[in-house]
C-alpha positions as CSV (number, residue, x, y, z in Angstrom):
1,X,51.6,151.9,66.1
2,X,50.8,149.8,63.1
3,X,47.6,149.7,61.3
4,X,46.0,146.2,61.5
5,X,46.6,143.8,58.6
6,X,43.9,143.6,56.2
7,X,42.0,140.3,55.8
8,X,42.9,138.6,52.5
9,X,39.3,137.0,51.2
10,X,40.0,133.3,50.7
11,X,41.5,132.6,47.1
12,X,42.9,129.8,45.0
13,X,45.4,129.7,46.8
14,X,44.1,129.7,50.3
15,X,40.8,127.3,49.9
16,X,40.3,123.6,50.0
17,X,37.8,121.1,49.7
18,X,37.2,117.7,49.2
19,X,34.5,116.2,46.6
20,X,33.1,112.8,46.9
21,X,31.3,110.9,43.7
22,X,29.5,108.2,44.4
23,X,28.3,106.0,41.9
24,X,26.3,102.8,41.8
25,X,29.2,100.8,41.9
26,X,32.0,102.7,42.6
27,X,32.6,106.2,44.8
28,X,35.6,108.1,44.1
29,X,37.2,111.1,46.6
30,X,39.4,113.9,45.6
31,X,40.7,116.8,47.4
32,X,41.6,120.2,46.0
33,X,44.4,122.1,47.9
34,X,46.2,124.8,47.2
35,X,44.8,124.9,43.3
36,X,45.8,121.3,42.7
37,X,43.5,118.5,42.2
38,X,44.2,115.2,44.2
39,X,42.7,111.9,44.7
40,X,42.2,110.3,47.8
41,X,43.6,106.3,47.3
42,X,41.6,103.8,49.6
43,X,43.5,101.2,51.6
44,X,44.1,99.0,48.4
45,X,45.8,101.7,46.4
46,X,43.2,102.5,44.1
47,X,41.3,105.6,43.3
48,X,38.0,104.2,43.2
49,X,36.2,102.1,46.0
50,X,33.4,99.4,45.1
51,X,30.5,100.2,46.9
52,X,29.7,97.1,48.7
53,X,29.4,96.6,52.3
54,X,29.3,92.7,54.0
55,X,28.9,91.6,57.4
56,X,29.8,88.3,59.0
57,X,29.8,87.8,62.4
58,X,30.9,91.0,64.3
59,X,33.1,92.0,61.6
60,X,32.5,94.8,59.1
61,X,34.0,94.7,55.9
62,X,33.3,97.4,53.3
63,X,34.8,98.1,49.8
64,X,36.9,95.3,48.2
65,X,37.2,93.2,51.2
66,X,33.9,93.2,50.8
67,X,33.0,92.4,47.4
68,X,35.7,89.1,48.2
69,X,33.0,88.4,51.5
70,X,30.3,89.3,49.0
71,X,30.1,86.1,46.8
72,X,30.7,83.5,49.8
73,X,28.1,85.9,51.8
74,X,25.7,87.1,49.6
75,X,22.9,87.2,52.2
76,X,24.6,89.6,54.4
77,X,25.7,91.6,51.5
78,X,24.6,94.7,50.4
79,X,25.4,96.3,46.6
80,X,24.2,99.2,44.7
81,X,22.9,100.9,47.6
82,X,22.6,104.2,45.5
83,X,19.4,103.0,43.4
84,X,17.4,102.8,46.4
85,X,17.9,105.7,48.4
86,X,14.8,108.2,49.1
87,X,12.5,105.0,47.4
88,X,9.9,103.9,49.1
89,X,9.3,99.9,49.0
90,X,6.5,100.7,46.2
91,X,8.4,102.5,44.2
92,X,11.7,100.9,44.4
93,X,10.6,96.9,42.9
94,X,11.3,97.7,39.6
95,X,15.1,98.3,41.0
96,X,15.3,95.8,43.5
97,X,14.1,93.4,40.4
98,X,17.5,94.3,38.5
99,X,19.7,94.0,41.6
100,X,22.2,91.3,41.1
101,X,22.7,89.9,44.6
102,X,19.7,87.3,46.2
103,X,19.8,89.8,49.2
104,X,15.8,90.5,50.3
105,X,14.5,93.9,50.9
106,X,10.9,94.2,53.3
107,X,8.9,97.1,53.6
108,X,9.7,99.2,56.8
109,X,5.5,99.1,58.3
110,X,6.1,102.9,59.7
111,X,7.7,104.7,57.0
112,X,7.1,102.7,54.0
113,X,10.7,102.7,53.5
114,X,13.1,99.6,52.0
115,X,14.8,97.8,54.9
116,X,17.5,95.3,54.1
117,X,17.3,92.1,56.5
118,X,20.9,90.9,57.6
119,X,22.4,88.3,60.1
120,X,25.0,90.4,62.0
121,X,26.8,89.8,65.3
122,X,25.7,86.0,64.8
123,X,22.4,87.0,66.1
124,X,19.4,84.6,64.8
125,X,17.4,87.4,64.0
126,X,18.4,89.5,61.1
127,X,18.9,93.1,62.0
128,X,17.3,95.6,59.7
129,X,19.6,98.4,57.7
130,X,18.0,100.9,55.2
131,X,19.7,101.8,52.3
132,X,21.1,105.6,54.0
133,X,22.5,103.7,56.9
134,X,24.5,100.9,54.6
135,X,26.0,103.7,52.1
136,X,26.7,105.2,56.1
137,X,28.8,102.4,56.1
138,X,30.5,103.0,53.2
């Protein structure tokens, strides 16, 4: 009877992983397999995504098709997303001040947190999105 075949720790050759960067405007994926690194194109062909998401009506539309949606629909737009993460509505006006879109951000009255008011699902009432749940999106 044979011995049992020793377990090879994972190397180089045997590990993979994927890395995400995502930047103010942009957010770029690669993957690493088999020692060679890769990255991920988006469904335009490019290697970097624009980190804007934009709804109108029930649709959706996140990365270039939204920053097209973005200057007809600026309201229901959200860009830059990053800058406001783990902010609290205090601390986050000088940032909102230099955001380039009219978009309006309230203060969440439980948490103190930046909620982002948009029309989606052609509903009168905005819904509200905070800045972890649009990069969600993303």
């Amino acid at each position: 009877k044979r011995p049992p075949r020793p377990v090879c720790p994972p190397g180089p050759a045997t590990m993979s992983a994927v890395g995400v960067d995502v930047g103010d405007l942009n957010a770029c994926v690669c993957q690493i397999r088999k020692g060679t690194v890769a990255t991920v194109l988006n469904e335009a062909s490019k290697r970097t995504t624009v980190m804007v998401a934009s709804l109108q009506g029930t649709e959706r539309y996140m990365g270039d098709a939204a920053a097209t949606k973005a200057v007809s629909n600026y309201k229901n737009s959200a860009v830059e997303m990053k800058r406001l993460l783990g902010l609290s509505f205090k601390e986050a006006q000088e940032e909102i001040s230099k955001m380039p879109n009219g978009a309006k951000y309230v203060e969440d009255p439980k948490t103190g947190g930046i909620l982002i008011p948009i029309v989606y699902e052609d509903f009168e009432k905005p819904e509200m999105f905070s800045p972890t749940q649009v990069m969600g999106m993303l």
